[in-house]
N, C-alpha and C positions, 0 to 999 in steps of 0.2 A: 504494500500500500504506500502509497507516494505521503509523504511528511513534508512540511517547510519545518526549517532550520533557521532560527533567527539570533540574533548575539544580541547581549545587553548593553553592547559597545559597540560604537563604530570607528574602524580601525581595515586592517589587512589581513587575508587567509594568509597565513604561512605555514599551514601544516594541513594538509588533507590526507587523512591516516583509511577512510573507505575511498574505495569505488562503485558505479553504480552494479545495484546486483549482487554485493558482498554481502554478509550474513553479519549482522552487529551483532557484536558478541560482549560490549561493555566494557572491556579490558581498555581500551583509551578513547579519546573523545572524538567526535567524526571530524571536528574540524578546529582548527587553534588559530585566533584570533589577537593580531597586536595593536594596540591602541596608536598611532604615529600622531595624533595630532591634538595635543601635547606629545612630544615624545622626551623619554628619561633616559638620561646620562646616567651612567653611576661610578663615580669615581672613585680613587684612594687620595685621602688628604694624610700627610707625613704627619705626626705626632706633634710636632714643633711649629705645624703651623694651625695644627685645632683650635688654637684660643681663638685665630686671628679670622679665619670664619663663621660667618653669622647665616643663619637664612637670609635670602636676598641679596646678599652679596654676589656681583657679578660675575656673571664669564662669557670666554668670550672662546668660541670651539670654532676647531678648525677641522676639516674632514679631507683624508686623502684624495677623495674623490672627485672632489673638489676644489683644485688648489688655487689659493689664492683669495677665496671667498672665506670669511668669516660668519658665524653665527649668534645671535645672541639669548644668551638665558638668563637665569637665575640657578642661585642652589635654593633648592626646595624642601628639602631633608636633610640633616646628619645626625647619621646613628651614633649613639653612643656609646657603644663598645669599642673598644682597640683590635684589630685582628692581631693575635700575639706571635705571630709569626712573620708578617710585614712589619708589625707597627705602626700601622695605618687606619685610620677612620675611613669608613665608607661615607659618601655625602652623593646626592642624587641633585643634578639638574636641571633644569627644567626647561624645556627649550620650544617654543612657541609653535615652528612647523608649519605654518598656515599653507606653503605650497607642496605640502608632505614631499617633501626630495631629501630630508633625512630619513633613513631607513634600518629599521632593527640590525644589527652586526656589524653596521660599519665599525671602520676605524679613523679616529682622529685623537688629535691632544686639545685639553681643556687648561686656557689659563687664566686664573684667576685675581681679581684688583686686591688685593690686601693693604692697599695704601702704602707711604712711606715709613720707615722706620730711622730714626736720626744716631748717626755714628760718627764715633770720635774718628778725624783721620789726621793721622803724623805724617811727616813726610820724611823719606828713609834716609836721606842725611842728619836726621835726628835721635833715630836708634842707634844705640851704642851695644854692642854684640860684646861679650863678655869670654875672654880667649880659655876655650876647654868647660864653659857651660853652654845649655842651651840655651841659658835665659839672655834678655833684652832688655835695653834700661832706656 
């Protein structure tokens, strides 16, 4: 008997696991659906720079497949756990999509505005190297 199949999202088929005429057997879902528009980045943010991201905090993504062209998000999430084997936070962003041309799997790098941070700087005719330590004066 013929069914319509409808999703609670609107988004892309990327997984059609029947064919017409197969026998569902329930073991996986007929068909797997991604949301593209919002689509979600999901990053690692380094340990040291956790503090310095907030929600909303910008980025700015860039996609292989696309070079040259920048995109813009927000981060949307960050979890709160450290993965203890990177040392990394996961933070998810959030990227507008309106011509859906970003696409689940791609690859690209996410950079993020963390503002400035103000540092002493000497200038190296002013260190004085200390003969047989490593220290600097």
């Amino acid at each position: 008997r013929n069914t319509t199949l409808t999703s609670p999202i609107s988004g892309v088929v990327t997984a059609r696991n029947y064919d017409n005429g197969d026998m569902y057997n329930g073991a996986q879902p007929v068909l797997t659906v991604a949301q593209i528009q919002p689509v979600k980045l999901v990053i690692n943010v380094s340990e040291c720079q956790f503090t310095r991201i907030t929600k909303g905090t910008k980025a700015e993504v860039e996609l292989d497949v696309y070079p040259g062209e920048t995109f813009e998000g927000t981060i949307n999430l960050i979890h709160p756990t450290v993965n203890a084997t990177t040392r990394t936070f996961a933070a998810e962003v959030r990227l507008p999509n309106a011509d859906q041309r970003v696409r689940p799997g791609m690859f690209g790098r996410v950079k993020l505005n963390l503002g400035k941070t103000e540092r002493i700087v000497v200038p190296d005719k002013a260190i004085i190297k200390q003969a047989g330590s490593g220290e600097r004066y």
